[in-house]
N, C-alpha and C positions, 0 to 999 in steps of 0.2 A: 781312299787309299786301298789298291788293292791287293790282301796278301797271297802271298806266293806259297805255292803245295807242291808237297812230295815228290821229287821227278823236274821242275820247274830249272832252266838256268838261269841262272842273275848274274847282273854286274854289281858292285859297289867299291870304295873306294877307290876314284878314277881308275877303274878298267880292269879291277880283278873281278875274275868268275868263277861259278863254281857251280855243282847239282846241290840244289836242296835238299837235302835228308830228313829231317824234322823241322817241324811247325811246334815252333811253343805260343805261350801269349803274346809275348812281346819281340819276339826276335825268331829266327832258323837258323839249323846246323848247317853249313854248306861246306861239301868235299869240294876243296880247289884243284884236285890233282888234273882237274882234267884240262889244264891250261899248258900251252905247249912250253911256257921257261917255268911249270913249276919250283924244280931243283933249282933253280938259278934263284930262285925269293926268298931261301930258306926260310921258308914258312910249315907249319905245322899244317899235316891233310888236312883240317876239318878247322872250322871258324863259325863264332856266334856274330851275326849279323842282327842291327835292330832294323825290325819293319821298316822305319822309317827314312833308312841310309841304303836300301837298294833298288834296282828295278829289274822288270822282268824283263828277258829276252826272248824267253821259247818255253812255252809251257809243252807237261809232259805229254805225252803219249797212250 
């Protein structure tokens, strides 16, 4: 499995994304604002993702 670092975009939960912010042990912070119906999810910016429930799509830069 391979984990995902700072700057990295992920998907999980059929088809939400977000930039990862922090790397902990078990899981990353990911900001989802940057998906174009965020306001429409009423979702909170920022979400704990475990390792094991996302994949990478574009590592950073």
């Amino acid at each position: 499995m391979k984990i995902a670092e700072v700057g990295n975009i992920i998907e999980f939960k059929d088809g939400l994304r977000g930039i990862v912010e922090k790397v902990n042990e078990n899981s990353v912070i990911v900001n989802i604002t940057i998906m174009d119906n965020f306001h429409e999810l009423e979702m909170e910016e920022k979400t704990v993702v475990n390792h094991k429930r996302y994949k990478i799509l574009a590592n950073h830069e």
